[in-house]
Structures are given as structure tokens and as C-alpha cells.
Wavefront OBJ file of the C-alpha trace (Angstrom):
o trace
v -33.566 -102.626 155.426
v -31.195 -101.722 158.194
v -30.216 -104.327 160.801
v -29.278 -103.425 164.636
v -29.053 -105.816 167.294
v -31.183 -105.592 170.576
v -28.420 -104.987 173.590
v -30.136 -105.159 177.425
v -30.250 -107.478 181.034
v -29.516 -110.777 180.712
v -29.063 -112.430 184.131
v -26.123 -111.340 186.178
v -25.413 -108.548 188.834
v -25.394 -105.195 187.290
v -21.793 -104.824 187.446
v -21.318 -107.557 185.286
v -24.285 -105.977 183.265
v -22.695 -103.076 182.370
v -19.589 -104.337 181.475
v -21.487 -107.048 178.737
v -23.264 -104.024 177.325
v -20.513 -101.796 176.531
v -19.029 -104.524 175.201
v -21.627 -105.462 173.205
v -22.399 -101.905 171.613
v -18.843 -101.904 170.891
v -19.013 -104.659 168.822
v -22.283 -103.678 167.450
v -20.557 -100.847 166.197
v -17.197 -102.379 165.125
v -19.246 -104.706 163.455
v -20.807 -102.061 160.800
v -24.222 -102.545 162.684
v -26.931 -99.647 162.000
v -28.724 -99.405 165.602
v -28.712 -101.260 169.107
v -31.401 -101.425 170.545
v -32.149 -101.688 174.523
v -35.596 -102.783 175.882
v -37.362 -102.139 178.674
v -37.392 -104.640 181.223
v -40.298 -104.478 184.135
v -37.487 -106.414 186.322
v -34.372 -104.632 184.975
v -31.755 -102.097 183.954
v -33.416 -98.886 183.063
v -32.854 -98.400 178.992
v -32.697 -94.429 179.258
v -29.221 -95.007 181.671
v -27.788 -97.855 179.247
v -28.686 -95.517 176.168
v -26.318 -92.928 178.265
v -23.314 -95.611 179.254
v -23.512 -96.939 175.274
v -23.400 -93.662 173.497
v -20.107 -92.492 176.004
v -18.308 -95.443 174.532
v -18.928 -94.990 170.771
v -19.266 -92.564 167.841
v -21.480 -93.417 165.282
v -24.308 -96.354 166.078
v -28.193 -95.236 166.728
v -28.670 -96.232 169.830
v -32.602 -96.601 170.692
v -35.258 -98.113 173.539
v -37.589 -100.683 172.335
v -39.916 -98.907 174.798
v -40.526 -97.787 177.526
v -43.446 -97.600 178.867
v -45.585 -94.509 179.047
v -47.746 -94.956 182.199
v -44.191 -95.238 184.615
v -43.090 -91.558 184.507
v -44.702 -88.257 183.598
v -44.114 -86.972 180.501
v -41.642 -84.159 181.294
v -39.424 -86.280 183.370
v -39.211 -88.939 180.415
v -38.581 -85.512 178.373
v -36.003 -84.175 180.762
v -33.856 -87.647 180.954
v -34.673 -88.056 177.070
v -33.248 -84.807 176.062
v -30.274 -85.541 179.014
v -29.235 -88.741 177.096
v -29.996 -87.400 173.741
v -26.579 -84.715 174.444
v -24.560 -87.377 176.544
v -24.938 -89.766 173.174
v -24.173 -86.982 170.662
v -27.667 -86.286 169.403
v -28.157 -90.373 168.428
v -30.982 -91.335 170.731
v -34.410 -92.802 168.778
v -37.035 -92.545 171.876
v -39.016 -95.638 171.800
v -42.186 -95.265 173.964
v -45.392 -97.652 174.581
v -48.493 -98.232 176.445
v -47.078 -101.524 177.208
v -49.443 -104.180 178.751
v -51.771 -104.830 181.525
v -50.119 -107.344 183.580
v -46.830 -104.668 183.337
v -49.006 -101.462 184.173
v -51.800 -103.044 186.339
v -50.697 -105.724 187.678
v -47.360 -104.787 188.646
v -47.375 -100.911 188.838
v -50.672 -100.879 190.032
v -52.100 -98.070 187.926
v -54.920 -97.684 185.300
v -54.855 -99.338 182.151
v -58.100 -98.892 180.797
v -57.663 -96.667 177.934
v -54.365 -96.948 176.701
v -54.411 -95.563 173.490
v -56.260 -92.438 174.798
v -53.511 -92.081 177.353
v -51.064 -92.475 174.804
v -52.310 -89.898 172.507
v -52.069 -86.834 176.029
v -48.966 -88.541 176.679
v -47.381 -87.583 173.513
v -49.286 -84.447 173.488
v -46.491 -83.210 176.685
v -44.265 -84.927 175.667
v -43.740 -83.538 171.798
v -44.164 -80.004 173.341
v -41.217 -80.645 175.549
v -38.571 -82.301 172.990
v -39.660 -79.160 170.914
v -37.895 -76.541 173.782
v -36.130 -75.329 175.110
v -39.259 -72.988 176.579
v -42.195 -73.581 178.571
v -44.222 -76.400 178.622
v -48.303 -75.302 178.257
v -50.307 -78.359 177.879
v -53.769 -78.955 178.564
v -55.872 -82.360 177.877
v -57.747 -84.661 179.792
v -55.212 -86.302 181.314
v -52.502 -83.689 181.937
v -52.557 -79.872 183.132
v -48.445 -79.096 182.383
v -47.311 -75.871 182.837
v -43.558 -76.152 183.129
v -40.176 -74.450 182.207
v -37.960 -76.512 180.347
v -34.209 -74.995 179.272
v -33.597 -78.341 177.599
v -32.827 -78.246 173.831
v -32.104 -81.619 171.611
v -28.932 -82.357 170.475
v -30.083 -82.530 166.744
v -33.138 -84.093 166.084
v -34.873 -86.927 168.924
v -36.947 -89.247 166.883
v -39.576 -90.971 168.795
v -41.255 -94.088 167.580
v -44.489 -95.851 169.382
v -44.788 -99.571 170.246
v -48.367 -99.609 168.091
v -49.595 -103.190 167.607
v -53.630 -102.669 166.779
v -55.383 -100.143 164.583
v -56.002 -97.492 167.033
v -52.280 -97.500 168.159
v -50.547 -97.849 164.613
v -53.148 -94.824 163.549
v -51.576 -92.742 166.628
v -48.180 -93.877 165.512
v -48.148 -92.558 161.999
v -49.990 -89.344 162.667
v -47.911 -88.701 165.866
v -44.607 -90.313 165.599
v -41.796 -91.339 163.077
v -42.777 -95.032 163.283
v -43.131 -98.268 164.955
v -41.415 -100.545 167.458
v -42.550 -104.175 167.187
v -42.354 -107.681 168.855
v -44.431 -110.825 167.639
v -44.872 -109.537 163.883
v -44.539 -112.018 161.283
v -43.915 -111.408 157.471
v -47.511 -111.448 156.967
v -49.019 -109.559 160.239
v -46.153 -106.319 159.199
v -47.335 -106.662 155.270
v -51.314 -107.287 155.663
v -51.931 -105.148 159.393
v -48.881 -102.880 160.103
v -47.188 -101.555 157.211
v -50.901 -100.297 155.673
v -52.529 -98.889 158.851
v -49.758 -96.803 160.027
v -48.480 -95.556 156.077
v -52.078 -94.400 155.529
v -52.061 -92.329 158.609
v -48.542 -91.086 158.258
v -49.583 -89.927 154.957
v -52.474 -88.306 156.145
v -51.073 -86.353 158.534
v -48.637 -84.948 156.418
v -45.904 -86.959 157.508
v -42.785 -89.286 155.875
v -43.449 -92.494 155.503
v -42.645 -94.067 158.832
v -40.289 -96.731 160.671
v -41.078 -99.844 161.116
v -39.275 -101.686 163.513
v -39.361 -105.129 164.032
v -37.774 -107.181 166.696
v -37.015 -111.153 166.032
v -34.669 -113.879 167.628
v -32.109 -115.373 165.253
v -30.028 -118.211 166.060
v -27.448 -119.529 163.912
v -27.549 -123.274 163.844
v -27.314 -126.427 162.005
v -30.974 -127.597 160.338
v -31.314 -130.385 162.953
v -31.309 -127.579 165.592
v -33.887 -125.746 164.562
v -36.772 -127.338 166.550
v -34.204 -126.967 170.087
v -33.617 -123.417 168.940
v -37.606 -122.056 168.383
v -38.343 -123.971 171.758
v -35.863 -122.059 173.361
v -37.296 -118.906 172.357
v -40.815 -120.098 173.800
v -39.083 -120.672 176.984
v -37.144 -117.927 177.828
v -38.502 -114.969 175.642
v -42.349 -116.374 175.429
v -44.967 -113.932 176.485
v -47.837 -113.876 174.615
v -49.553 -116.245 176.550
v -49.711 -113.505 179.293
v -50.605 -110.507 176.454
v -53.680 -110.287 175.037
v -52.516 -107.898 172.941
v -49.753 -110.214 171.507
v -52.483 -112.621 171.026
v -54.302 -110.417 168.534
v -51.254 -109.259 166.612
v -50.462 -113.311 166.274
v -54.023 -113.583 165.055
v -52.995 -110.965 162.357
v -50.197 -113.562 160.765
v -48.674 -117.289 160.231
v -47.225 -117.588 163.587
v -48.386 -118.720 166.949
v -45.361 -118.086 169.173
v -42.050 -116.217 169.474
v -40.954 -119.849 168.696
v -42.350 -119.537 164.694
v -41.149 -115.911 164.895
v -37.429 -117.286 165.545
v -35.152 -117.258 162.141
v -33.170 -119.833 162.912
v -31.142 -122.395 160.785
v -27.787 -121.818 158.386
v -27.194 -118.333 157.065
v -28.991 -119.181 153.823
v -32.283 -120.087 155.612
v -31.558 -116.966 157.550
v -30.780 -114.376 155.000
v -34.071 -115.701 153.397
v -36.142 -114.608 156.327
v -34.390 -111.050 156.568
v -35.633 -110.815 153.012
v -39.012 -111.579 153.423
v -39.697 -109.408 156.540
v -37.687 -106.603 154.331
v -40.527 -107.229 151.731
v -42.983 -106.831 153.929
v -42.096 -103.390 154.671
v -39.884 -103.359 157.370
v -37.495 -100.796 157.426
v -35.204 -101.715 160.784
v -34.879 -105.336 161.937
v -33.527 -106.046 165.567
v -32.330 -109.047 166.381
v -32.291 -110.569 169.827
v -29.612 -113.040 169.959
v -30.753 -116.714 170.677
v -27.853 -119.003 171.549
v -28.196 -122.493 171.850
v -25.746 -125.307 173.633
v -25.045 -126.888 176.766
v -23.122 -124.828 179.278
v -21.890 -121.103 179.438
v -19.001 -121.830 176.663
v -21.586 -123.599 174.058
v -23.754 -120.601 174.923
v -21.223 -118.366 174.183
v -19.599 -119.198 171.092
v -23.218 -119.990 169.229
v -24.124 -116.360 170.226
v -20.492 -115.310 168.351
v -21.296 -117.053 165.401
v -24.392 -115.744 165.115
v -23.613 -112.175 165.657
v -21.076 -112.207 162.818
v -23.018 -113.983 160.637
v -25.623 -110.711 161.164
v -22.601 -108.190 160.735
v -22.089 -110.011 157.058
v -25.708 -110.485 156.212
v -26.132 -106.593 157.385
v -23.255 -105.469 154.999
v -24.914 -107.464 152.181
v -28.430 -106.203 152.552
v -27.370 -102.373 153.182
l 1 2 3 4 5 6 7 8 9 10 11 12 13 14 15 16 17 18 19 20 21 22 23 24 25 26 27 28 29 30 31 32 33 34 35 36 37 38 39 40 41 42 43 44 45 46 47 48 49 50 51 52 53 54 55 56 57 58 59 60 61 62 63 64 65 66 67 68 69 70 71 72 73 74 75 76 77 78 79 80 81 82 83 84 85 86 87 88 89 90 91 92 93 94 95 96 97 98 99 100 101 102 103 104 105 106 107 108 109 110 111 112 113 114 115 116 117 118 119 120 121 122 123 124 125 126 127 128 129 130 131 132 133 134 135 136 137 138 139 140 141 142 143 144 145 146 147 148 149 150 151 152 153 154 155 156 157 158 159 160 161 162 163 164 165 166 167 168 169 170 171 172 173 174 175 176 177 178 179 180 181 182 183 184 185 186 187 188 189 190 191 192 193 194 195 196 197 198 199 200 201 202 203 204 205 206 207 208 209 210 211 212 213 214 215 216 217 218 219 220 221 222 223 224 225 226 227 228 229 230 231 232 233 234 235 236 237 238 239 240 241 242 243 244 245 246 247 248 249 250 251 252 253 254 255 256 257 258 259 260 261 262 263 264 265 266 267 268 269 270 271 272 273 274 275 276 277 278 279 280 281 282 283 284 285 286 287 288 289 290 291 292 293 294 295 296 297 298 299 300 301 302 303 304 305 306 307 308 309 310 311 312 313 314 315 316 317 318
């Protein structure tokens, strides 16, 4: 199992923003880290743009988005900037795309979200003829009419993983992509729901067995801090509560909240929980530092120690 670290906003201004980022990749990849990974925040700095920033200031990290969302840009423009960044970072872009969720889409974008999967499965119709160019673009489906030049050719090879979390969307994901991107798996919803639904369909379709990428908090603390550290997550990184679709994929495991999802404790307690999500068939972890402490500089040096205790757990597990 490979470990990467998710990189993206945090509050601040954006100058400040960019800054912490480089400098965060740049540790990532000082640190012997296999991937950074940036989501896609409704609120926030686009991922595409921080993909470009990161991959000017290093060499040899995969830098991927842990998604973005489908339903905000047509399918050649995503194509277009994917293809852009994919040459700007040296050919080490993973495209992570989703249908994301209704209160992001509807509620907030004000467009359709009633058949997401379906919209999904056109999207990456245009959008897998247009990392295939450079040539024209002929698409034709029941959500898209495309007929559009594209001189564009991929630096080496773009993979592009979808944010699947139910059957219908982990059967798209195997037959259509090179894996998952996940949030609110547990051990048991990646072993018992994900890693079966979306191998059987990869497999079908001819494919290689897929990605499976699975995002977590960790927070390197002392055993007494483990309760202040999962309700931490819940309160700055809880969301399910607003997902339905979160719900379900919650229903599919042990663990009610981001809160359970959180491996936090000493680096044994840790190390154990990277081991059982590697069992359950995840190939990529990405962790989302969770710092704990009173004030900026208690903040700040628990998110330290708990980034290089990943770097040494990543070199052991490699």
C-alpha cells in the first residue's frame, strides 16, 4: 500500500495558501511520500491550478485531485486544463473526478442532480475521447453532442480515477476508470462493498485490477487524546450528516462518523490501522492531517509530528 498525504485550503488568504502548499508538497516529497493529494473544495482553491503550482516545484511525487466534480465544467474544458496541467507537472497528474453530492451540485450550483451516475457515465464518455487526442472530439449521447478539435496530447499517460461510493458508481469505476477515490470507508465498508464491486467490473471489462483510494485523518497523539482528537474530526471535517450518500457508505461498515474513521493514537496504534485498511484492499491511503492543541504553535508542531511519523510508517510499509 502506498501512502500520500492530502495537500489543499485550510483557512487563510490565498497568498498565504499557496505558499503552505508548496511547502507542503515539498516536504511530501522530501519526505519519500508516494502521492499528494488536493481536494476539491465547493468554497476554495481550485485543485487543477494547485496540481499546476505543486508539480513546478518538484520532480518525482504523483500529484492527484480527490475530485472534482463532474457537473461544474464541460467535459472538454476539464480535458483541456487536465491535459494543460498534465505537461506543466511532467506527465504526473492522476485526474480524480466525481458526481459529488446534492447539496454541492443542487443546492449550491444550482443544477440537476437527478441521475448522477447516468451523467457520469456521458461525462466520461467526452471526456476519455479527449485525453485520448490530440484529434477531434466526436461524441454523441444523451447528454452531450461534442464535436470539437482538440491539438492536446498527454504528457505520458493521465490516469483518471472516479469518486464511486455505491454499486452503480463503483461498477462505472472499474469498467471506465483505473480506480477509486474514497472518503468515509472503513476497513470493513472497502473489504465487504468496495474492493468486490469495482474488481469484478474491472475484470470484466478487460481491465487491471483497479485503485483504490482511500482518504482518512490521522493524528498522532498520546492514548488519552484520542477521544479530543476523533471529536475534532467530527467538527471540522464532519459531513455526512449533510450526505446521504455518506450515510449509506457508513451503513456499509463499523463506523458512524469521520470521528471512528480517524486513526489516531501512538504510532503503534497507528501503523495497526494502515495495516488493516491495506488488508482490506486498499492500494493508496491519503491522509488528511488532524492536529490537535491549543493555539497556532500546539497546532503546528502536533501536525509535524504526525507527518513524520507517516514519512517512517510509509518507508516501512513500501
Amino acid at each position: 500500500m502506498r501512502i500520500g498525504v492530502m495537500i489543499g485550503p485550510e483557512r487563510g488568504d490565498s497568498a498565504r495558501k499557496v505558499t503552505r502548499m508548496i511547502e507542503d508538497v515539498g516536504w511530501a516529497e522530501d519526505a519519500g511520500l508516494d502521492t499528494a493529494w488536493i481536494p476539491q473544495i465547493p468554497s476554495d482553491f481550485d485543485a487543477l491550478t494547485a496540481v499546476a503550482l505543486m508539480g513546478a516545484r518538484t520532480s518525482r511525487i504523483e500529484l492527484g485531485t480527490a475530485v472534482v466534480p463532474v457537473q461544474a465544467q464541460h467535459p472538454i474544458a476539464l480535458a483541456r486544463q487536465a491535459l494543460s496541467v498534465q505537461a506543466a507537472s511532467g506527465g504526473r497528474l492522476t485526474l480524480g473526478v466525481g458526481p459529488s453530492h446534492h447539496w454541492i451540485v443542487r443546492d449550491m450550483l444550482g443544477l440537476p442532480y437527478d441521475r448522477p451516475a447516468a451523467f457520469t457515465r456521458d461525462y466520461l464518455d467526452v471526456l476519455d475521447a479527449a485525453l485520448r487526442g490530440p484529434g477531434p472530439v466526436d461524441v454523441e449521447n444523451e447528454t452531450f453532442t461534442v464535436h470539437n478539435p482538440l491539438d492536446l496530447a498527454a504528457a505520458g499517460r493521465l490516469p483518471v480515477l472516479v469518486a464511486a461510493l455505491g454499486p452503480v458508481m463503483l461498477a462505472l469505476a472499474g469498467e471506465r476508470a483505473d480506480g477509486t477515490v474514497l472518503w468515509m470507508a472503513d476497513e470493513r465498508a472497502v473489504a465487504d462493498h468496495v474492493v468486490p464491486r469495482i474488481t469484478k467490473a474491472a475484470a470484466e471489462a478487460g481491465r487491471p485490477a483497479p485503485r483504490v483510494v482511500a482518504g482518512i485523518p490521522v493524528c498522532l497523539c498520546r492514548p488519552t487524546e484520542v477521544d479530543a482528537a476523533r471529536e475534532r474530526a467530527n467538527r471540522i471535517l464532519g459531513e455526512a450528516e449533510t450526505s446521504p450518500n455518506y450515510q449509506r457508505l457508513l451503513d456499509r461498515g463499523d463506523a458512524r462518523d469521520v470521528g471512528d474513521l480517524c486513526a489516531a493514537g501512538d504510532e503503534a496504534a497507528i501503523a495497526a490501522r494502515f495495516r488493516r485498511f491495506a488488508d482490506a484492499g486498499v492500494t493508496d491511503l491519503s491522509v488528511r492531517l488532524l492536529p490537535i492543541g491549543q493555539g497556532r504553535d500546539e497546532l503546528v508542531a502536533s501536525k509535524h509530528r504526525t507527518r513524520d511519523m507517516i514519512a517512517a510508517l510509509a518507508a516501512e510499509m513500501r
